[in-house]
N, C-alpha and C positions, 0 to 999 in steps of 0.2 A: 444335730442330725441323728436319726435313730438306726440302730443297728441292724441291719439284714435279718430276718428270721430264716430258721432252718428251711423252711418250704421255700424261700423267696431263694436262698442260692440252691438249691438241690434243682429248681425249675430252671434258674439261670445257665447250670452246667448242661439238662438235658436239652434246654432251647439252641445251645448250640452247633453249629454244622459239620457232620464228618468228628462223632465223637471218637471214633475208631483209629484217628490219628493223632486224638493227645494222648502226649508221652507222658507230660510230668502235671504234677497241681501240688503248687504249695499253698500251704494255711500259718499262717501269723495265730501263732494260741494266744487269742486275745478275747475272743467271748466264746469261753469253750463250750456253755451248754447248747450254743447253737453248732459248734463242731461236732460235739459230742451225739446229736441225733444227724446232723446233714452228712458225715462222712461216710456213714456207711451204704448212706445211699446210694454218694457221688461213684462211691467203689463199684457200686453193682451196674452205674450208667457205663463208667471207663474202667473197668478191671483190668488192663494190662497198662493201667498208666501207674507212675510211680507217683505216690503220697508222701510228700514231706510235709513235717509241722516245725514249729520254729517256739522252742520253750526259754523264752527270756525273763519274761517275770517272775523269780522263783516264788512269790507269794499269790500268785495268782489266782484261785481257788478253781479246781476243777483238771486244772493243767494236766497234771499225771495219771488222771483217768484217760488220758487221749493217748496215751504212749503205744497201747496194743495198737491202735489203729495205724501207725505210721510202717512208713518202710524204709522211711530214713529220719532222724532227727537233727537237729543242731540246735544242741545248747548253748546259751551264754555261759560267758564268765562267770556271770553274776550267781546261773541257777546253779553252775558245776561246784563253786564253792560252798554254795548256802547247806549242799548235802554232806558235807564234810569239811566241818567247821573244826573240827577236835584234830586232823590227821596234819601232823606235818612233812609227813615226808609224803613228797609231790608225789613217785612210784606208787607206796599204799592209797594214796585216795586219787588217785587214776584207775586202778584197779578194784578199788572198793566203790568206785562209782558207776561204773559201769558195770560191773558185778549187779549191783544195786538194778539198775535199766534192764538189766536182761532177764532179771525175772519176771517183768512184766512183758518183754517182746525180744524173745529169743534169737528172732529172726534179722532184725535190720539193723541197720546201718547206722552210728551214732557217731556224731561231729561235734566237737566242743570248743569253740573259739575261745582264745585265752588272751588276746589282747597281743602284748608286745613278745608273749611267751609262745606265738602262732598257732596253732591250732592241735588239736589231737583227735585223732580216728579209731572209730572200734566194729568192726565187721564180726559177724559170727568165726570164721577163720583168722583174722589177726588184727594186732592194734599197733599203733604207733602215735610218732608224734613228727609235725613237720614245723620246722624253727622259721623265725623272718629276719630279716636284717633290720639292725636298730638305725631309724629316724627319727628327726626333730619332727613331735606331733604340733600340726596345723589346724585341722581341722580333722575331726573324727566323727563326724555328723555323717553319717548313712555308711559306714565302713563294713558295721553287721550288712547290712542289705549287698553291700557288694560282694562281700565274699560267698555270700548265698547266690546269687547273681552267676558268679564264677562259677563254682562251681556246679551249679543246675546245670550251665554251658556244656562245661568240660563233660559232666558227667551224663547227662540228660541226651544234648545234643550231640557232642562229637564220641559219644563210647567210652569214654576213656574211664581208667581204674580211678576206686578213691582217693590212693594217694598220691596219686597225681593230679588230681580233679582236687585234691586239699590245695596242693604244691600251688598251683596257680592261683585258685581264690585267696590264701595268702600274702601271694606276691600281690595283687589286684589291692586287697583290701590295705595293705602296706604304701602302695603308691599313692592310696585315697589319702590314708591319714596324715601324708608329706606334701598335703599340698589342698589352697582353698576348693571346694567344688568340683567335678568329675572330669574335667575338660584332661583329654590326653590318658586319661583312665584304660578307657576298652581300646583303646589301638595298642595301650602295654599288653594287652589280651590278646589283640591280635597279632603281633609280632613274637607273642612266646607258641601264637600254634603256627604259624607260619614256618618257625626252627625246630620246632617238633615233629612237623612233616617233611623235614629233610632226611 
């Protein structure tokens, strides 16, 4: 099957209806020279929606030319390490990695999925780290997807702060990996906003 060209999604986003009410558009950097011309356009059809990319293959080629464009990112595991190969102590290449990111986009919001080690956040105003609880992994097949999932939710939809919007895609992508297929997944979602709006 061939890959969408830059004109074929830029027309798809402005075909259609009520662009004035998307919030959010993520992209999978996965054939970036076609991001790399279609996002800027997509920006100028929905400028007050938020742009997330998703940088998992760290040898990708093109990948980190798309960085200025996003307003939020989430990296994999795979890409947070491949940048900091030499550092061991997890502190310095947390901060040497992100340090690294914000030259090229000072401005957004950067997520770093770590596997069993949960995740970590970097805002222009502060960073952290949110831990998971240890599970027997079952099945880890779409666990990236769900925690992106969650959080776009939490943060997209219901308002909520990053690291709280971490805190749940976490717990979500935690639940995925302890158990075959999604079934009983997002009702764990829905019963952690349910006790949040109490």
């Amino acid at each position: 099957m061939e890959e969408i060209s830059g004109e074929e999604f830029v027309q798809t986003v402005a075909s259609l209806g009520n662009t004035e009410e998307i919030r959010w558009i993520h992209f999978e950097g996965r054939i970036t020279d076609v991001l790399h011309a279609a996002i800027p356009r997509i920006r100028s059809i929905v400028p007050n929606s938020t742009l997330s990319i998703e940088f998992e293959k760290p040898d990708r080629p093109g990948l980190l030319e798309l960085l200025p464009f996003a307003d939020l990112v989430f990296f994999s595991h795979s890409y947070f390490t491949k940048f900091q190969p030499y550092l061991h102590d997890h502190n310095a290449k947390t901060a040497s990695f992100f340090a690294t990111m914000r030259k090229s986009n000072p401005t957004a919001i950067f997520i770093v999925t770590i596997g069993a080690g949960g995740a970590l956040y970097c805002t222009p105003e502060e960073q952290g780290g949110v831990s998971t609880s240890q599970v027997e992994v079952v099945d880890a097949t779409g666990a990236g997807d769900t925690f992106i999932a969650g959080f776009v939710r939490m943060r997209g939809k219901l308002g909520k702060g990053v690291k709280e919007s971490v805190e749940v895609a976490v717990a979500l992508a935690t639940r995925k990996v302890s158990q075959e297929g999604f079934d009983g997944v997002w009702q764990a979602l829905e019963g952690k906003e349910a006790s949040q709006s109490r």
